[in-house]
C-alpha positions in Angstrom: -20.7 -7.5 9.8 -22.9 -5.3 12.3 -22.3 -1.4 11.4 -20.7 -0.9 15.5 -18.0 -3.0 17.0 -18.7 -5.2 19.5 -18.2 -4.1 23.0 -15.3 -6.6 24.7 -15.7 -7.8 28.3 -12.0 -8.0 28.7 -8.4 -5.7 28.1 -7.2 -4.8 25.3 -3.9 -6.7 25.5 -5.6 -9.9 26.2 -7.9 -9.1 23.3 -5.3 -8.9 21.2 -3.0 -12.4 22.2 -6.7 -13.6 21.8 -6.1 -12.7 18.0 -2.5 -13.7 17.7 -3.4 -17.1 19.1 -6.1 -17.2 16.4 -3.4 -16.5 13.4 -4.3 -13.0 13.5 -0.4 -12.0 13.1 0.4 -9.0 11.4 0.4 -5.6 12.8 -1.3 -2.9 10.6 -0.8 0.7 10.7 -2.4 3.7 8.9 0.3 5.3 6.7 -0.9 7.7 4.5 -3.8 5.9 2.6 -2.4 2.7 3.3 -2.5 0.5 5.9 0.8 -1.2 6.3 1.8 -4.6 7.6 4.7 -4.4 9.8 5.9 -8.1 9.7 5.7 -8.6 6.0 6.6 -4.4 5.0 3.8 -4.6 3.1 1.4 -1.7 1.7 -2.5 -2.4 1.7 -5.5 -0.5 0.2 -8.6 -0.7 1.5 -10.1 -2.2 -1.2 -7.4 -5.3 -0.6 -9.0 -6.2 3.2 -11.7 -7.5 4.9 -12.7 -6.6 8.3 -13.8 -9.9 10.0 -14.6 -8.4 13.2 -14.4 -5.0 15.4 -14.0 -4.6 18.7 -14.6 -1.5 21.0 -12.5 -0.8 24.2 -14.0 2.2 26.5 -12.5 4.2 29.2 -15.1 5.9 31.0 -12.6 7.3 33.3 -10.4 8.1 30.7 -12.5 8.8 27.4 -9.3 10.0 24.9 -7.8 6.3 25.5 -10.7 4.5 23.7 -9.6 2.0 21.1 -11.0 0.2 18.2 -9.5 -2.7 17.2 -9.7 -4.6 13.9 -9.4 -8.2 13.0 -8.0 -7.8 9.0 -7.6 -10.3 6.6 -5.9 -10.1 3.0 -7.2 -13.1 0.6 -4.7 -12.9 -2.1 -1.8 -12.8 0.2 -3.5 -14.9 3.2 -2.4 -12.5 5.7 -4.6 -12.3 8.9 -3.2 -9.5 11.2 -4.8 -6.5 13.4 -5.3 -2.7 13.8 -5.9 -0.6 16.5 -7.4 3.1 16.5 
């Protein structure tokens, strides 16, 4: 996995149906030093993920509004969801 997301070529929402279409299901949220799964209300370490890919969404007009966004996978529990910072 390269060390800086990929830049996308198109919005974020389409990015991320993109990823839902793809199995990429669950929603994950920071919480604390978790990251949560909102579908399954599930509590994940780092350690428990892989990242499969990044991607990076700039504003130039509107800098504060960039997002990252995560493709996530669990192996044990063969969850595949999504995070966006």
């Amino acid at each position: 996995m390269p060390d800086m997301p990929k830049s996308y070529n198109q919005t974020l929402s389409a990015a991320l149906d993109e990823l839902i279409q793809s199995g990429y299901t669950c929603n994950f949220i920071k919480k604390n030093e978790f990251l949560f799964c909102t579908d399954r209300e599930m509590n994940f370490r780092s350690y428990e993920l892989n990242i499969s890919e990044k991607f990076r969404y700039e504003n130039k007009k509107e800098p504060s509004q960039n997002s990252v966004v995560y493709a996530v996978e669990s192996p044990e529990y063969g969850l595949k969801g999504f995070l966006v910072s």
